[in-house]
C-alpha positions, 0 to 999 in steps of 0.5 A, spaced: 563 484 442 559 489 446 553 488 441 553 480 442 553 481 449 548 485 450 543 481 444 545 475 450 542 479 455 536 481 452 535 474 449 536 470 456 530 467 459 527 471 464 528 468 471 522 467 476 523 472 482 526 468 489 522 468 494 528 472 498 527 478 494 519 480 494 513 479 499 509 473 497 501 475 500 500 468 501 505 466 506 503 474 510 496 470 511 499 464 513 504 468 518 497 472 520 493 466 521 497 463 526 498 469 529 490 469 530 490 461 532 496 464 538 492 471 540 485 466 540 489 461 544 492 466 549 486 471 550 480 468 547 475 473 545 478 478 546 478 486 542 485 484 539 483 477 537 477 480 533 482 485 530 487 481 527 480 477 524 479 483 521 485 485 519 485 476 516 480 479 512 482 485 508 488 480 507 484 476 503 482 482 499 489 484 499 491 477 496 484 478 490 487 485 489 495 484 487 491 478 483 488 484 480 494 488 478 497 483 475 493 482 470 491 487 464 484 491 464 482 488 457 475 492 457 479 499 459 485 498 454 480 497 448 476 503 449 484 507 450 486 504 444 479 506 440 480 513 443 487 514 441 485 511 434 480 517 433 483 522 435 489 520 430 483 519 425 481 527 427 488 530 427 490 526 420 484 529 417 485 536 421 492 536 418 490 534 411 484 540 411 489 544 414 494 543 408 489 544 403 485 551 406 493 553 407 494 553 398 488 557 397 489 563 403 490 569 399 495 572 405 501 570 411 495 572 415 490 567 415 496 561 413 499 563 420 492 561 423 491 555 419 498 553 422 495 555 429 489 551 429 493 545 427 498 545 432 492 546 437 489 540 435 496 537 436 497 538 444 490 537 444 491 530 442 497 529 446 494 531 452 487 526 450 493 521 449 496 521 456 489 521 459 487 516 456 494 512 456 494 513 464 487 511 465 488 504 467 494 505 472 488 511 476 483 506 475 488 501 479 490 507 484 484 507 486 482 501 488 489 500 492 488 508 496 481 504 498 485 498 501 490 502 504 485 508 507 483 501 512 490 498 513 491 505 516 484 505 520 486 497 523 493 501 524 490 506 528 485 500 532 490 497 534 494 502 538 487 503 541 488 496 544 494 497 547 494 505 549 491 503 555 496 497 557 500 501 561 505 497 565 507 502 571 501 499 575 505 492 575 509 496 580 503 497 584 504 505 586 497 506 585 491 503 588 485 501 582 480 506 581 473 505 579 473 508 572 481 505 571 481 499 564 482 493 565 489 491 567 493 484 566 496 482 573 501 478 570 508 482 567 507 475 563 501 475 559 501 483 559 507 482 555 504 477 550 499 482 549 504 488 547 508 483 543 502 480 538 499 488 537 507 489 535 507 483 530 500 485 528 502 492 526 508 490 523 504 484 519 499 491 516 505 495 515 507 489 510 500 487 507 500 495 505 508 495 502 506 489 498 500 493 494 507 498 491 510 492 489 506 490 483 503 498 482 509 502 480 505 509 482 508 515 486 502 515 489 500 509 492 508 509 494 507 514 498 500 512 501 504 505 503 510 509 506 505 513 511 502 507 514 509 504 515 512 510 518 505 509 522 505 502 523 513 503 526 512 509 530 507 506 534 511 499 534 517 504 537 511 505 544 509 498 544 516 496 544 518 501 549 512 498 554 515 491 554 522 494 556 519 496 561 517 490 563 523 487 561 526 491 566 521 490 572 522 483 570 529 483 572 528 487 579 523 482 581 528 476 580 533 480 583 529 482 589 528 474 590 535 472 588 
């Protein structure tokens, strides 16, 4: 009974993955690229649009890289299989030398170092095998550390557009001075602002996680896990700023009730 229960298993069609249960990068690029069209609407030519357009276009290179990932690398496993094949061919022949010096020692001496050099060759092999056998997931490594190292770069812009952001100055407590940033005087528009650097991190935190969905590498996974706890710190300060504002929203509606 267990054993046809389990043939039943193994026999079922594998069913497509829903759309509930893994990122899909080409919604991610239709969520960013309304994003774009509603910070350019808002804030035309401004810093952020310009960094939401770059962040657009390290997704298009997220979206051929996932592409990438899924499909083999032909030319790297020929060249793994024939490295395998040779080296199989190379200890098959060590063995087999091995075995015929062996009948003709005239001592145990001289046996033991012919079993020596036999079980050499072996480890040898072994560890050829899972250099070559791994060679295809570094190569994949690889080109995901590259894209992740500029999701992480993006990350970090993005705080540089919303550090100066301050919502005290709102309240008025300190006159402007010559060298001061450039301040939002609407609680509203200032609000927008930290709400799109907010979505755009959050966006950047997605486009890394969806690279270790299709490569199962415990360093890639770690890369992707950085720029998350990155991306969910600095979300953390920006979400702050807007309570802020919120807060001082409500005392003004209160002052004017």
């Amino acid at each position: 009974m267990f054993a046809e229960e389990m043939l039943s298993l193994l026999l079922r069609p594998k069913q497509p993955a829903s759309q509930y249960t893994e990122l899909n990068v080409s919604r991610i690029l239709k969520t960013l690229h309304t994003l774009e069209l509603r910070i350019l609407e808002r804030f035309p030519g401004s810093g952020i649009s310009q960094v939401c357009a770059e962040l657009r276009l390290v997704g298009a290179e997220v979206e051929q890289l996932i592409e990438r990932m899924r499909q083999p690398i032909w030319i790297v496993r020929i060249v793994v299989f024939a490295g395998i094949g040779a080296l199989l061919a190379l200890v098959i022949f060590t063995v087999r030398w091995s075995m015929q010096i062996s009948t003709e020692v005239s001592g145990i001496t001289e046996l033991i170092q012919s079993l020596e050099s036999a079980i050499n060759e072996i480890i040898f092999l072994a560890i050829a095998i899972f250099f070559l056998g791994s060679l295809e997931t570094r190569i994949k490594r690889y080109i995901a550390l590259r894209t992740l190292h500029r999701l992480r770069s993006i990350a970090h812009v993005i705080d540089m557009h919303q550090l100066t952001k301050d919502p005290v100055h709102l309240l008025g407590a300190a006159p402007s001075k010559v060298y001061d940033p450039k301040r939002f005087q609407s609680a509203f528009e200032l609000n927008r602002y930290l709400d799109y650097c907010a979505e755009l991190l959050s966006i950047t935190s997605k486009l890394a996680a969806i690279q270790a969905q299709y490569l199962n590498d415990s360093v890639v996974l770690n890369a992707v896990n950085d720029i998350e706890n990155l991306s969910g710190g600095l979300s953390n300060k920006i979400w702050q700023k807007i309570m802020m504002l919120d807060m001082l929203t409500l005392e003004e509606e209160g002052n004017v009730g």
